[in-house]
VODOMAR-843242 format. One line per 8 residues: their letters; for each residue x negated, z negated, y of C-alpha. Coordinates in steps of 0.02 Angstrom, whole numbers, plus 50000, padded with zeros to 5 digits. Example, Ala and Ser with C-alpha at 12.3 -4.5 7.8 and 13.67 -1.06 7.14 Angstrom:
AS) 49385/49610/49775 | 49316/49643/49947 .
// end
This chain:
XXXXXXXX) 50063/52329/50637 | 50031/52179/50772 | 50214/52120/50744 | 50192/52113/50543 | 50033/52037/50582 | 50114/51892/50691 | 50259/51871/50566 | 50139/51863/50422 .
XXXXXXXX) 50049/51713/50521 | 50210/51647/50573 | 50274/51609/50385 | 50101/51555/50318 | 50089/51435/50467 | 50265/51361/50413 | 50226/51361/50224 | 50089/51252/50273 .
XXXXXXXX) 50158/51156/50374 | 50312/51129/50252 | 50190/51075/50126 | 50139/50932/50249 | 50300/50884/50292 | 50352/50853/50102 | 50167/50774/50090 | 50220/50649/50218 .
XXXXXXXX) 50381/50622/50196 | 50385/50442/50135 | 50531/50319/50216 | 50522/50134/50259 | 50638/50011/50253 | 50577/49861/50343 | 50596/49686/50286 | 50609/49517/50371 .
XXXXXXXX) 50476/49364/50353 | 50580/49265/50262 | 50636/49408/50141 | 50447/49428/50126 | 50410/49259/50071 | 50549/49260/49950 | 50487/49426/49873 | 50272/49367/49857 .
XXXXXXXX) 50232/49274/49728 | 50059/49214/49794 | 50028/49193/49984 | 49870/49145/50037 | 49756/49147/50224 | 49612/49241/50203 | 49487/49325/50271 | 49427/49495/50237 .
XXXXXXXX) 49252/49507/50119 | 49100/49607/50116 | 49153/49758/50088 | 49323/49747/50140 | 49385/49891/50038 | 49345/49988/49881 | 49409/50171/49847 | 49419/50257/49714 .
XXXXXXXX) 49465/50417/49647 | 49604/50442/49501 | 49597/50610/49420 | 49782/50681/49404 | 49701/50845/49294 | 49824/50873/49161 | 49742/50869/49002 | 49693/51018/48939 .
XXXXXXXX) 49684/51098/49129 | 49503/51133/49204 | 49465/50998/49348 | 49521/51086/49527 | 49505/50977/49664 | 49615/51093/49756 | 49761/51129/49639 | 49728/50952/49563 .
XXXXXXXX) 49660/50848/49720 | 49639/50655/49633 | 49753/50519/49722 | 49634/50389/49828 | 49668/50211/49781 | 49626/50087/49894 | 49588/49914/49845 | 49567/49785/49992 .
XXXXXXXX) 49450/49637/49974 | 49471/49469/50042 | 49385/49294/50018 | 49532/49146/49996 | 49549/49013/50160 | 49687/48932/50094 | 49824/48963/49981 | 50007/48916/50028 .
XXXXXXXX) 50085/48974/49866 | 50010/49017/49689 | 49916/48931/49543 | 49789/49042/49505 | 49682/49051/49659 | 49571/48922/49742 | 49502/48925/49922 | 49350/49035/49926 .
XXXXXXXX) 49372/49143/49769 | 49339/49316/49804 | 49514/49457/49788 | 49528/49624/49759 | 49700/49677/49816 | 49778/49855/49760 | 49905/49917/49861 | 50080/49886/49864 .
XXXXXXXX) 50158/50014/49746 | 50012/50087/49680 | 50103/50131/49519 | 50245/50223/49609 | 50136/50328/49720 | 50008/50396/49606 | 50144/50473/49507 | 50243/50536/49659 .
XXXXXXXX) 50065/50596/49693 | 50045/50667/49508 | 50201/50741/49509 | 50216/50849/49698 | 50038/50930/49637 | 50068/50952/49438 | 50229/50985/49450 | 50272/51015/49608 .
XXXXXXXX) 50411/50920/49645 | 50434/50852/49798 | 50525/50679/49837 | 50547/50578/49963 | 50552/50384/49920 | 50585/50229/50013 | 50456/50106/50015 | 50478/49913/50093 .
XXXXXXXX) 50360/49886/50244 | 50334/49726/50350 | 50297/49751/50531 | 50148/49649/50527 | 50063/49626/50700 | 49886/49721/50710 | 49744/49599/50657 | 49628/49531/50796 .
XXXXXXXX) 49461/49592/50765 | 49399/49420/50852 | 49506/49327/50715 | 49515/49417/50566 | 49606/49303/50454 | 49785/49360/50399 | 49908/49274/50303 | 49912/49387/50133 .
XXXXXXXX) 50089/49416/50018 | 50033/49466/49878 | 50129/49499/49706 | 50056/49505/49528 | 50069/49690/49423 | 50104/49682/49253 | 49908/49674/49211 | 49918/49523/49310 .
XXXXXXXX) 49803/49603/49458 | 49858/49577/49653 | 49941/49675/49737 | 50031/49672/49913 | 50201/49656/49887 | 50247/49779/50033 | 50173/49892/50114 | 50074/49811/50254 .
XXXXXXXX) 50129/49636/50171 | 50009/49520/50298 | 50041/49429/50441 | 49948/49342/50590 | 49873/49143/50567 | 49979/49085/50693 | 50153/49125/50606 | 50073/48993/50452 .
XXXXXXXX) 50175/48864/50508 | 50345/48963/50499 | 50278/49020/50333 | 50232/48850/50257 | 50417/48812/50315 | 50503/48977/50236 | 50397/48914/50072 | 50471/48750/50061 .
XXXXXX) 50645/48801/50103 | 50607/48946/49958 | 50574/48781/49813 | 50731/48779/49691 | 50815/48602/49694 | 50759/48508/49566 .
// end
């Protein structure tokens, strides 16, 4: 009886723990500055506003299904918010406008998201990530690529798509260099 007992725990424990692993099993491919300034189309220096970041809750409940948080658990989407320093490339922003940016593929991962707990399918995609530095708390400003969805709202264009102040000047120069001849 102890030994059926101990196997019993044995394959729940790995059942759960293979539902994590296919819950976390999201690759990177990471990307270089200058591929990263190629790929934004707005990159600004900003800093982060009051309150830096908005979450909210998107129900996945098929329709016609009763609302289970368990079966059904809604996908948390986070939306950063930042007040505009400067902006190196764009024509819609001005310095000290106020942005909500959604995070880079937002579209992709609520239906990866939709799809492992609806209908249980289980993939494993590769998303673009730059290897930002960490931010200083004691200089919060971050150089911001951002890209626009098709509703025309920001979004990063990678995952952790910012980098430190002090690269601005390599930036500024990987802009310039980016300008089609005329």
């Amino acid at each position: 009886m102890k030994r059926t007992a101990t196997a019993a725990l044995a394959v729940l424990a790995l059942a759960a723990m293979e539902r994590e692993a296919r819950l976390s099993q999201l690759m990177y491919e990471g990307l270089s500055l200058e591929a990263l300034v190629k790929d934004a189309d707005v990159i600004v220096v900003a800093r982060p506003d009051e309150p830096p970041r908005r979450t909210t809750k998107v129900s996945i409940v098929p329709e016609g299904k009763k609302p289970d948080a368990e079966k059904y658990p809604p996908y948390e989407r986070v939306r950063t918010r930042w007040r505009i320093v400067e902006v190196l490339r764009g024509d819609k922003l001005a310095a000290g406008a106020a942005v909500e940016v959604d995070e880079a593929y937002f579209d992709m991962k609520l239906s990866l998201h939709r799809e492992y707990y609806v209908k249980h399918i289980g993939k494993s995609p590769i998303f673009r990530r730059y290897a930002a530095p960490p931010a200083d708390a004691a200089a919060p400003e971050r150089i911001l690529f951002l890209s626009r969805g098709v509703d025309g709202a920001l979004r990063f264009t990678v995952d952790n798509g910012e980098e430190s102040p002090a690269q601005k000047r390599k930036v500024a120069e990987l802009i310039a260099a980016d300008k089609p001849p005329r």
